[in-house]
C-alpha positions as CSV (number, residue, x, y, z in Angstrom):
1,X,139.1,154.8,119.6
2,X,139.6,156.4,122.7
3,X,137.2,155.4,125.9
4,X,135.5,158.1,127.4
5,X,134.3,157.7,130.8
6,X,130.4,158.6,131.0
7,X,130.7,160.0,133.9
8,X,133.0,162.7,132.8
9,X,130.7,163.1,130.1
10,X,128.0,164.2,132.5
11,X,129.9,166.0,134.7
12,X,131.1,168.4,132.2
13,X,129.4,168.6,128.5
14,X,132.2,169.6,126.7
15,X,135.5,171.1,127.1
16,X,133.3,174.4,125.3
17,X,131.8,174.5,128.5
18,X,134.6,175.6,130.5
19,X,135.9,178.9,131.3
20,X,139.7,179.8,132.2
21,X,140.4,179.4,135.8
22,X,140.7,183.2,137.7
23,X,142.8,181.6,140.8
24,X,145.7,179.8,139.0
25,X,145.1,182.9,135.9
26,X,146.4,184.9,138.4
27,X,148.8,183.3,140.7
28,X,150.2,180.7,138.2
29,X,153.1,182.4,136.5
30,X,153.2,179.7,134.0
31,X,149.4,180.0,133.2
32,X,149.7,180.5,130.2
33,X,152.2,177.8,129.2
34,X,149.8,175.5,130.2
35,X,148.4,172.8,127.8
36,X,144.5,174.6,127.0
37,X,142.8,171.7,128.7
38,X,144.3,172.3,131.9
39,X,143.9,176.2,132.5
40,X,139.7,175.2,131.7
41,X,137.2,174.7,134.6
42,X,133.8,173.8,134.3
43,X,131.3,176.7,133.8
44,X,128.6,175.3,135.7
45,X,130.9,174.9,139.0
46,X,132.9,177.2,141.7
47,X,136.5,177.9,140.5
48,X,138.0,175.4,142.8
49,X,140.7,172.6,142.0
50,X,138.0,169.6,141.6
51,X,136.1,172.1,138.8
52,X,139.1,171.6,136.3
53,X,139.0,169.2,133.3
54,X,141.6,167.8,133.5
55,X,143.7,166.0,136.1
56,X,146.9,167.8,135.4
57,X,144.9,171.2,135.8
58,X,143.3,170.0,139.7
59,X,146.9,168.8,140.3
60,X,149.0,172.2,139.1
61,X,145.7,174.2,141.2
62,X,146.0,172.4,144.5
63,X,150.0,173.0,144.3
64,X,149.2,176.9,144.5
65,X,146.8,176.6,147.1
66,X,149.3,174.7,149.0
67,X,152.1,177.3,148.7
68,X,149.6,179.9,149.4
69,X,149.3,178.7,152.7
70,X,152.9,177.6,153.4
71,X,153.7,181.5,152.4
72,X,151.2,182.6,155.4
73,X,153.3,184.1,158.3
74,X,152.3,181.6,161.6
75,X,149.9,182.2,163.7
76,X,150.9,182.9,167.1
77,X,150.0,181.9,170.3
78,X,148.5,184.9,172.1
């Protein structure tokens, strides 16, 4: 039998109680190739990287952040 953490377990019910992610819905080209698990964050919880289930899904969120800002132009010095 699988181990289950019981602090996951109180952190999020159950994966029912996730919604899809908005941010990586819409700048995740792949989205939708994703395993289910990983496009899900917890209901309860702002739509950030730490509020997905899964590992895979904070990893693949904080990637587009990250290349959100890397596509910014500079700042310049005034």
């Amino acid at each position: 039998m699988e181990h289950i953490d019981p602090a996951l377990i109180h952190r999020f019910d159950t994966p029912r109680s996730g919604r899809l992610c908005e941010f990586c819905r819409e700048f995740d080209a792949k989205f939708p190739e994703r395993h289910p698990l990983d496009q899900l964050v917890a209901r309860n919880r702002k739509p950030n990287a730490s509020a997905h289930l899964t590992e895979d899904g904070y990893v693949r969120h904080r990637m587009l952040e990250l290349r959100r800002i890397a596509s910014r132009a500079p700042l310049t010095a005034a």
